[in-house]
N, C-alpha and C positions, 0 to 999 in steps of 0.2 A: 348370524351364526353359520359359520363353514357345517357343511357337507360332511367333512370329516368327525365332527361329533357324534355322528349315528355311530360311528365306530370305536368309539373309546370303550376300552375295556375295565379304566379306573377314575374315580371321582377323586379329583384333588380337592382337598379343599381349599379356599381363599384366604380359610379365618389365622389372622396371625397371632391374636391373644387369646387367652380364656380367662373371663376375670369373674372371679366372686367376689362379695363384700362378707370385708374381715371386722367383724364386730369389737374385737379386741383393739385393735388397729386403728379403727376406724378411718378405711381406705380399700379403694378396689386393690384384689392382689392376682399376681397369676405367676403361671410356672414359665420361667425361661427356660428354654430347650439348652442355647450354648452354654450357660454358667450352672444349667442342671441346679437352680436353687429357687427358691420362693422368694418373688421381687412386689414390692408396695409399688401402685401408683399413686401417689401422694395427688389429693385436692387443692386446687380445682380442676375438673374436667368439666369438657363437653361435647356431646355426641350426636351424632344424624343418626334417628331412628329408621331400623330398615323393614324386620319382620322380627315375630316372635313364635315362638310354639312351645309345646309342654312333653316334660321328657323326665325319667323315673333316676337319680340317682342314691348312692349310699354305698353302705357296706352289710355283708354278706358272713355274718359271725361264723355259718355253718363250715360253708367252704372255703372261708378267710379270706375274701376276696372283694373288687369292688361286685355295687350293680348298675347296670347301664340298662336304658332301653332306646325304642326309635324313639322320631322325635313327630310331634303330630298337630296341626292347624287344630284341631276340635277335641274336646277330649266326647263329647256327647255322640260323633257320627263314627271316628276312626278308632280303631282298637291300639293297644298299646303292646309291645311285648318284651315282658320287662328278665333280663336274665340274670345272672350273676357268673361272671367273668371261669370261676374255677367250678364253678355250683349249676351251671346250666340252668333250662329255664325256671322262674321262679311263678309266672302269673301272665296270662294275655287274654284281653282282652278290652271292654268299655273302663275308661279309668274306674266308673261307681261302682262296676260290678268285684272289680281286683282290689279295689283299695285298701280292704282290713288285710288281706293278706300279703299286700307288699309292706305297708308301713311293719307287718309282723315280721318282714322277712328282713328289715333293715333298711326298706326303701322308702325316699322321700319324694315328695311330688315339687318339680323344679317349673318355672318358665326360662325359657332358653331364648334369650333378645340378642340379636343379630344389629349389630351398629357400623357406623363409620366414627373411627377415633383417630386425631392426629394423623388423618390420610390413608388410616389403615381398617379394614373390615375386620373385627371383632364380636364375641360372644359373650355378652352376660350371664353368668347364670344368679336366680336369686329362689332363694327357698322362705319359709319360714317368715319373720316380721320383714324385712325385704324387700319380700314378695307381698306382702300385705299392702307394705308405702307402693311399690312400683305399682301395685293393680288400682288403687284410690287414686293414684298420682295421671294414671292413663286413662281412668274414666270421665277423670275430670277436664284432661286438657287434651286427649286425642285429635283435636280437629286442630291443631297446632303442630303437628307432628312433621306437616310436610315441607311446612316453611320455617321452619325454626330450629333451632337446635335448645339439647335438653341439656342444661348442667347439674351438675352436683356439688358444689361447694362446700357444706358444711354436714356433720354429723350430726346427728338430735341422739341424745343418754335419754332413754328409755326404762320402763323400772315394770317387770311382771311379776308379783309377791318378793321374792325374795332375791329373781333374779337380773341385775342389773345389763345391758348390751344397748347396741348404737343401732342406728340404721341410718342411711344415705335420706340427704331431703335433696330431691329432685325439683327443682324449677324451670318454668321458656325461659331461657337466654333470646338471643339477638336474631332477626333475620337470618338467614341462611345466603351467604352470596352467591350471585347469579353462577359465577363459575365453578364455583362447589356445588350447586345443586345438579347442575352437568357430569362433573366427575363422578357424583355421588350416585347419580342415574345409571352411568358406566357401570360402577361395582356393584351396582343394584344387578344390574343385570349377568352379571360375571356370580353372582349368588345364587340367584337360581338357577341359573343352567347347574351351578353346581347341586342342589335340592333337585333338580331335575335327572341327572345324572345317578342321584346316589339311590333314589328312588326304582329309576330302572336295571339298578344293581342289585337290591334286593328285594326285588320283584321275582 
């Protein structure tokens, strides 16, 4: 890390996608910036797990607006502070102690997974059933994570009373090769100086 980092005054960030899963779809989708339109990545992928944290999105009926918060390793040690974009802050603190009044306020409880996709540093986000498959899917096969890559090939149709939606089934794919896990170590670390950065931004 040059010298010259104590002195940045801005956190770029690295991340070049934002992808949620489209239940309708049944596919990750995210916003392209140059064609300004909502693009499918069609299955199959697969991804090098990097980091994950927990971070408040939604919308904000009061001030019609979205809501955002940071983004945090623990929800048990670090406080949250969750605001709404036109509506100012909404709730901060321990997620357990805010929680009825963010979900009241429009806000959901996300994990925010950080990957390497097709050579490029990307952002999952997954809320709701999801997050349900990714959190089962990580307890289970976590100690995989570092040599392997995770794919998603297929959809599973889901049925809760009346309402039908998909979710992503995540399986280990193949080894990870020697020289991707090198590159991947690079951008691992090109990630959090960025997390590090943005941290002592808004500090």
């Amino acid at each position: 890390m040059a010298r010259s980092d104590a002195y940045a005054t801005t956190a770029q960030s690295p991340v070049k996608k934002y992808l949620s899963w489209s239940s309708n779809d049944k596919c990750f989708t995210y916003w392209d910036k140059e064609s300004k339109e909502n693009k499918k990545l069609s299955l199959p992928v697969k991804f090098i797990h990097y980091d994950e944290m927990a971070t408040i999105k939604g919308w904000h009926d009061a001030s019609g607006s979205g809501i955002y918060s940071n983004e945090i390793k623990s929800t048990k040690t670090e406080p949250l502070s969750v605001r709404a974009f036109k509506g100012g802050e909404i709730a901060s603190g321990l997620y357990q102690d805010i929680k009825g009044k963010v979900n009241a306020s429009g806000g959901d409880y996300y994990v925010s997974l950080y990957a390497e996709l097709n050579g490029e540093i990307v952002n999952f986000s997954f809320k709701g059933a999801a997050l349900m498959t990714w959190s089962n899917f990580s307890k289970e096969n976590r100690k995989s994570f570092l040599g392997n890559y995770i794919s998603v090939a297929t959809a599973s149709d889901e049925k809760k009373g009346s309402v039908k939606y998909s979710v992503p089934v995540f399986t280990i794919g193949e080894e990870i090769e020697g020289s991707v896990k090198a590159s991947a170590d690079n951008k691992y670390d090109e990630l959090t100086s960025y997390f590090k950065a943005r941290k002592a931004k808004s500090a």
